[in-house]
Backbone bond lengths (Angstrom), bond angles and torsions (degrees), N, CA, C in turn:
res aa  C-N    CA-C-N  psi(-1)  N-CA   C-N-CA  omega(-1)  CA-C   N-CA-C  phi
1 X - - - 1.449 - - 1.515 107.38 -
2 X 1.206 105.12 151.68 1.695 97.35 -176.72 1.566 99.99 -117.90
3 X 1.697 97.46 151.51 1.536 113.87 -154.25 1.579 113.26 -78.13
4 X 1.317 112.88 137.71 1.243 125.58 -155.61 1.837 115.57 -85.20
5 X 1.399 129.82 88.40 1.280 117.18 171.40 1.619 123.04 -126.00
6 X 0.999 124.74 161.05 1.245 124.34 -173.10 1.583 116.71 -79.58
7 X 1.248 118.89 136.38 1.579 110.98 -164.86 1.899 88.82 -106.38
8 X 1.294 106.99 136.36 1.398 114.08 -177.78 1.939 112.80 -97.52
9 X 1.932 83.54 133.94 1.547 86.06 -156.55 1.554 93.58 -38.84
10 X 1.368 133.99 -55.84 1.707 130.89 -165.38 1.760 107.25 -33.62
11 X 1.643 111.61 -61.45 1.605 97.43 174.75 1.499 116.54 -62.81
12 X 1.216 131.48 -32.12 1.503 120.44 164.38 1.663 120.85 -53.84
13 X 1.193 111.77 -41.19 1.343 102.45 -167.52 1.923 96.31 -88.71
14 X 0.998 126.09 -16.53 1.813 131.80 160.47 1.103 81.49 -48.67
15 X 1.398 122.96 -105.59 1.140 120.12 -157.70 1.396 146.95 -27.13
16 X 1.506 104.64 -30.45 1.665 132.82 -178.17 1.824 104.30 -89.15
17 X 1.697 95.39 -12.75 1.827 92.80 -177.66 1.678 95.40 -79.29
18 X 1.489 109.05 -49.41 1.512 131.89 -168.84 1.416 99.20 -30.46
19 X 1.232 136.04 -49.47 1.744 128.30 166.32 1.359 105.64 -83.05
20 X 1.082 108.55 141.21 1.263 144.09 -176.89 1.510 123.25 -107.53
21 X 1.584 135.66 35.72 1.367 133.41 -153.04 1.512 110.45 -56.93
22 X 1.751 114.19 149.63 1.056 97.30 179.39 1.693 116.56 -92.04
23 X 1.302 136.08 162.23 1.332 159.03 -177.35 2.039 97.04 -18.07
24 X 1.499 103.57 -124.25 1.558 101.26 -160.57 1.508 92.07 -131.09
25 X 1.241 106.90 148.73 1.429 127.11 -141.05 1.693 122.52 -27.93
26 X 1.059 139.64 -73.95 1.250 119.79 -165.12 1.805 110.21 -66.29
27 X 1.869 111.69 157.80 1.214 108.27 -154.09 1.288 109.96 127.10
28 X 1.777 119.09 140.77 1.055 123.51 162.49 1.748 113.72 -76.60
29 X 1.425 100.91 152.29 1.559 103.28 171.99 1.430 129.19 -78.11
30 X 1.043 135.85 148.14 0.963 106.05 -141.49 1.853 90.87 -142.41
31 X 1.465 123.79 104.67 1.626 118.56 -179.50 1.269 128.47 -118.24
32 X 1.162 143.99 -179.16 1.498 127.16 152.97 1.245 116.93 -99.19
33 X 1.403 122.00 120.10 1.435 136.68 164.81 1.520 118.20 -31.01
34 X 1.218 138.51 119.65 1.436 109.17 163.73 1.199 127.24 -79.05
35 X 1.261 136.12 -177.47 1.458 131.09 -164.36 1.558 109.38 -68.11
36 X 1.396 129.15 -28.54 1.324 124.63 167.61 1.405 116.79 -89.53
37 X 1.039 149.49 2.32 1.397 165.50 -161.66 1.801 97.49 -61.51
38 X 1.401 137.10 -48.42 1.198 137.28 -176.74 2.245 85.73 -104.26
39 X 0.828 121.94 54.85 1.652 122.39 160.58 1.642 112.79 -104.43
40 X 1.295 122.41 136.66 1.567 122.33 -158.27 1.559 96.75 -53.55
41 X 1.331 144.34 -62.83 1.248 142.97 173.98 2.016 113.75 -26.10
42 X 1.353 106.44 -50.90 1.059 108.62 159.14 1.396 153.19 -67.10
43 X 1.457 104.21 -29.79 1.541 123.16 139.12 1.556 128.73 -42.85
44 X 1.513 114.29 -38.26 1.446 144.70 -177.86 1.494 106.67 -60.49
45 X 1.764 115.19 -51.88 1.278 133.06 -170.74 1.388 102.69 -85.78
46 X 1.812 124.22 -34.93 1.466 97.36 -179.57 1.179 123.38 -73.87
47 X 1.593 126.33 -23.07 1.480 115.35 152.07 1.679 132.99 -27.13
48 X 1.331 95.83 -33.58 1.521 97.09 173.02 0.820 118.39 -135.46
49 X 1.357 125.04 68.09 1.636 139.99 130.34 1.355 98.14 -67.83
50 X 1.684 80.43 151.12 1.732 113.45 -161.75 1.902 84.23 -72.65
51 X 1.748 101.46 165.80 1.284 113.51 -174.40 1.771 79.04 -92.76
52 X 1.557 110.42 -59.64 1.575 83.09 -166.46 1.738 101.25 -118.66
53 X 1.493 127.14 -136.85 1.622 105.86 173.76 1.836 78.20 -152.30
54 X 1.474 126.30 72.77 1.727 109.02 173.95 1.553 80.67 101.38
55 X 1.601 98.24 -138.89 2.120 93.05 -164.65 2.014 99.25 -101.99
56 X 1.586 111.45 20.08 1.392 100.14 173.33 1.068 114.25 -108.94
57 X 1.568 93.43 152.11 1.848 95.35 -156.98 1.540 110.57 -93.80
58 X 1.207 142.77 -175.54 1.368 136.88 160.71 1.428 120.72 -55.71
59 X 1.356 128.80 147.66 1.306 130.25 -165.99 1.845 112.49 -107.63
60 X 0.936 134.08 133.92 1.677 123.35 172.09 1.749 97.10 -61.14
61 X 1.171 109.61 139.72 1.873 114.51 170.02 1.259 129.96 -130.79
62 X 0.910 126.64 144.19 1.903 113.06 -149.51 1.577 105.84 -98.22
63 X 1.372 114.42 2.64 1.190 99.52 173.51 1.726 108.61 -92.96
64 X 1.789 103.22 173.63 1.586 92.43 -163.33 1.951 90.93 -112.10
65 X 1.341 118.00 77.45 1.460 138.16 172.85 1.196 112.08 -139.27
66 X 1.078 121.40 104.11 1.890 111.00 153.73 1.077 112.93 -33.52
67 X 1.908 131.61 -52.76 1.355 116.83 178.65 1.044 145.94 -52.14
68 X 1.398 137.46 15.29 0.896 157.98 -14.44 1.678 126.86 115.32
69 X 1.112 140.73 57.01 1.485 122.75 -163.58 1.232 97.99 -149.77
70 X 1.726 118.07 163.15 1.591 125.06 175.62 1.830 93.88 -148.73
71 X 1.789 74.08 167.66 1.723 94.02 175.72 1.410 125.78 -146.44
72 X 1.189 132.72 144.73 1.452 111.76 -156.40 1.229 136.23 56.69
73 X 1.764 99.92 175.42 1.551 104.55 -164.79 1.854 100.34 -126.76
74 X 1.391 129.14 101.72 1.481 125.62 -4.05 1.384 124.28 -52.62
75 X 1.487 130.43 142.98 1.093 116.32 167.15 1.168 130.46 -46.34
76 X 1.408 146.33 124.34 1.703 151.39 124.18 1.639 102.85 -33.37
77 X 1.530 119.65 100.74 1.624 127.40 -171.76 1.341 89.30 -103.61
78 X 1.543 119.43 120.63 1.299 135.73 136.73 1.686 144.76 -76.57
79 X 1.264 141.33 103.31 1.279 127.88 -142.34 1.359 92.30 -148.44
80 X 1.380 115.34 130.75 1.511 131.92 174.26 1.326 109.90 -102.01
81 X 1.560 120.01 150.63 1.781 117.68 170.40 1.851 86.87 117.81
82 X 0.978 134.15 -18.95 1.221 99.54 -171.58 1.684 121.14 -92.20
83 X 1.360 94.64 166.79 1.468 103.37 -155.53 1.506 96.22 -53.93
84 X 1.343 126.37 153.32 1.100 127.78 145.26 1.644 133.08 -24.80
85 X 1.264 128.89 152.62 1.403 129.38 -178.89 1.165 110.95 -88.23
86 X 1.078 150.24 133.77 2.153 153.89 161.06 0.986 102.61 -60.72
87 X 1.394 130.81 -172.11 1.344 129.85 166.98 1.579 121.81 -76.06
88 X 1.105 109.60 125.24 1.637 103.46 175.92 1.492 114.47 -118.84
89 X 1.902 130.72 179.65 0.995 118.97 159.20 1.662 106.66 -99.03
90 X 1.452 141.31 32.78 1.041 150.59 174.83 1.984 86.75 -63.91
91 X 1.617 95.41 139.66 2.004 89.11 149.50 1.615 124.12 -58.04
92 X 1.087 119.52 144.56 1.655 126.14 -162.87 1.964 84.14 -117.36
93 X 0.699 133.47 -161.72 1.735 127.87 -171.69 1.720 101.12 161.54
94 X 1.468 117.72 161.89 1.100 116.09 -148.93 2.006 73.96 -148.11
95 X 1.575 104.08 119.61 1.206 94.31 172.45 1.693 109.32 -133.82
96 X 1.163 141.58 100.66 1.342 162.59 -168.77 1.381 97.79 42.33
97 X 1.592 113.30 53.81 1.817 109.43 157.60 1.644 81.50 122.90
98 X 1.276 136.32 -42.04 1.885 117.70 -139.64 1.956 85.91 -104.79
99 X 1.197 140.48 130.33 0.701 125.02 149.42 1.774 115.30 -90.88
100 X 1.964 98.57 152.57 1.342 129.56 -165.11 1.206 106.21 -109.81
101 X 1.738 117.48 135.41 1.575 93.70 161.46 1.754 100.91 -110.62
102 X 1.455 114.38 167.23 1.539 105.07 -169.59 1.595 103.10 -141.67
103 X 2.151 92.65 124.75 1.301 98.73 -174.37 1.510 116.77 -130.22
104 X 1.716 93.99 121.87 1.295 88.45 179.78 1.577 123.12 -79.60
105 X 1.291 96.12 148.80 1.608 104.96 171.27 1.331 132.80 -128.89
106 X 1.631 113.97 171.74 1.456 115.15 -136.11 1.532 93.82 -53.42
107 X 1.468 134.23 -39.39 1.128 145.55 -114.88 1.815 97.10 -100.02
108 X 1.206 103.20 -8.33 1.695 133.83 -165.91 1.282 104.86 78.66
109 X 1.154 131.20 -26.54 1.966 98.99 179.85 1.390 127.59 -94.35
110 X 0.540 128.49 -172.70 1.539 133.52 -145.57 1.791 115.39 -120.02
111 X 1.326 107.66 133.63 1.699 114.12 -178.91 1.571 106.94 -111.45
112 X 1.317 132.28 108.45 1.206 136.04 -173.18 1.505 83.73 -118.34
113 X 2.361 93.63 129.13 2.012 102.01 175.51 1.663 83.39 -129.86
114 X 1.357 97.76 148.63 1.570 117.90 -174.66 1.438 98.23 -58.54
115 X 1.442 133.52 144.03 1.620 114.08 177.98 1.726 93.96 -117.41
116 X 1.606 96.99 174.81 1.957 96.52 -161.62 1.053 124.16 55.66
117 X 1.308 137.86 8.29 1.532 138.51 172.10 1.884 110.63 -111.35
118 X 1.383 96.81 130.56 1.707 77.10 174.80 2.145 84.80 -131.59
119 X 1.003 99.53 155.81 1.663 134.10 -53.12 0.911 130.23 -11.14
120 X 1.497 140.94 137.90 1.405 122.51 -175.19 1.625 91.07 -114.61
121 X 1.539 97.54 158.06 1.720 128.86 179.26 1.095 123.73 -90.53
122 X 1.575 124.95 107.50 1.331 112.30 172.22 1.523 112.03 -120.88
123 X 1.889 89.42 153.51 1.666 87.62 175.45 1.386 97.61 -140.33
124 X 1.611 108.63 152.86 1.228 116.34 -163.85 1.307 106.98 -138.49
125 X 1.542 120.61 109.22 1.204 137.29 162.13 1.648 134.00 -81.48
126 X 1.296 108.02 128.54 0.942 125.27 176.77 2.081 134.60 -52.00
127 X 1.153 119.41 112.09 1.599 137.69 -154.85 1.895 71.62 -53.66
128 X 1.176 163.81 26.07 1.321 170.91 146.54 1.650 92.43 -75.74
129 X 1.096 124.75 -81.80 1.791 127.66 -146.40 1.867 91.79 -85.00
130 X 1.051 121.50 160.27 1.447 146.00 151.98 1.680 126.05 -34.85
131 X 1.232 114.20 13.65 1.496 121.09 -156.95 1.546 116.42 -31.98
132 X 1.442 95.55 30.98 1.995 94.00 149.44 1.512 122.47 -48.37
133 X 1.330 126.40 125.88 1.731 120.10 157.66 0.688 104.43 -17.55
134 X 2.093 146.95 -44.72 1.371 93.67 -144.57 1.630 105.23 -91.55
135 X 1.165 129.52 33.61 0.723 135.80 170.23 1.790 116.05 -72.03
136 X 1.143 106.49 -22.47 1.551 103.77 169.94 1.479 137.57 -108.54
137 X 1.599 113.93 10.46 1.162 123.66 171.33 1.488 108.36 -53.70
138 X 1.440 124.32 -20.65 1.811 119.11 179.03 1.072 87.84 -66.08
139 X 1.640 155.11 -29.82 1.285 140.79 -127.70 1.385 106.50 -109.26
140 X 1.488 117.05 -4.49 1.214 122.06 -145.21 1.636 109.41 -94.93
141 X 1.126 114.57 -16.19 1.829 127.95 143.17 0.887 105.17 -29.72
142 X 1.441 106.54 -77.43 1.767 120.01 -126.81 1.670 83.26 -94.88
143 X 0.784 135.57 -18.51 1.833 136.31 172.44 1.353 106.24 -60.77
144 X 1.272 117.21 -62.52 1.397 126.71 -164.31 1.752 115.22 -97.76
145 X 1.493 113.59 36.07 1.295 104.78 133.59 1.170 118.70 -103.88
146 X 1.687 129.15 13.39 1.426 115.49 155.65 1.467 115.00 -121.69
147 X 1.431 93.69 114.05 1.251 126.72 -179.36 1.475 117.25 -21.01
148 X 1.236 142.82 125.73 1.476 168.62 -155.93 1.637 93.74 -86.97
149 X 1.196 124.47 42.48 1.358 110.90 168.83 1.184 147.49 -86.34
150 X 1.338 118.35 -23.66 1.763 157.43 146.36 1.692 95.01 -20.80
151 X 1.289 150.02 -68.98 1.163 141.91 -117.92 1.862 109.10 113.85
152 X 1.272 97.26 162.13 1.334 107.70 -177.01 1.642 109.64 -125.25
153 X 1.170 110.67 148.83 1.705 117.16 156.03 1.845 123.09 -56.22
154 X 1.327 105.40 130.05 1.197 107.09 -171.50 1.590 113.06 -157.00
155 X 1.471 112.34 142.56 1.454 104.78 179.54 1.374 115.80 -74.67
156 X 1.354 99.04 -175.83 1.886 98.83 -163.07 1.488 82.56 -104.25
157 X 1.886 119.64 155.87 1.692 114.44 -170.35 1.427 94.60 -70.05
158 X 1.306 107.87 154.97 1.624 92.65 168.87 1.438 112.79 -108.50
């Protein structure tokens, strides 16, 4: 089971500042890398970013990282390197092998980071798209060349 803590709106909304999207539609996207974002594991995963995510296609992005990628208009920002997740009471989710944990934010959309993986992957969709999971089965490559070693998502017995 993975350990239960409360994520404080202040680190959620840090985190939700940490991208930077750019303005209205044409334009590169534009995010902040995290400090592992160019780390060989992360290099590994930008090879496999999805070509599109559903019917949106890949986005040009102004930073100079493969780790790094978007889709659509608002962008869907994908970004590798970040630290692993602690325990939270956020839902943790299990999506064809990679478990996700999924956080909503103030802004309404939603930040889902791979959990047990370090580096872990996050992508953050916009209160615009449907932020159902299945929105991340494209992800499920580029997730799982880093190894599930952290712990896994799991229900509590009931």
């Amino acid at each position: 089971m993975h350990g239960r803590r409360a994520l404080t709106r202040a680190s959620v909304a840090a985190s939700a500042l940490a991208v930077v999207l750019a303005g209205c539609g044409e334009g590169a996207v534009r995010a902040v890398p995290f400090d592992a974002t160019d780390s060989a594991p992360c290099q590994e995963v930008a090879e496999l970013w999805p070509d599109t995510i559903g019917p949106y296609e890949s986005r040009v992005t102004a930073v100079q990282s493969g780790g790094v990628a978007a889709w659509g208009e608002p962008p869907i920002v994908a970004r590798c390197g970040k630290p692993p997740p602690g325990p939270t009471t956020d839902p943790c989710i299990d999506v064809n092998g990679v478990d996700w944990v999924a956080t909503q934010l103030d802004d309404g959309g939603t930040m889902f980071t791979t959990f047990g993986r370090e580096p872990a992957l996050e992508v953050l969709v916009p209160a615009d798209y449907d932020s159902h999971p299945m929105l991340l089965p494209p992800f499920g490559d580029a997730a799982e060349v880093v190894p599930q070693t952290l712990g896994e998502c799991s229900s509590a017995p009931g």
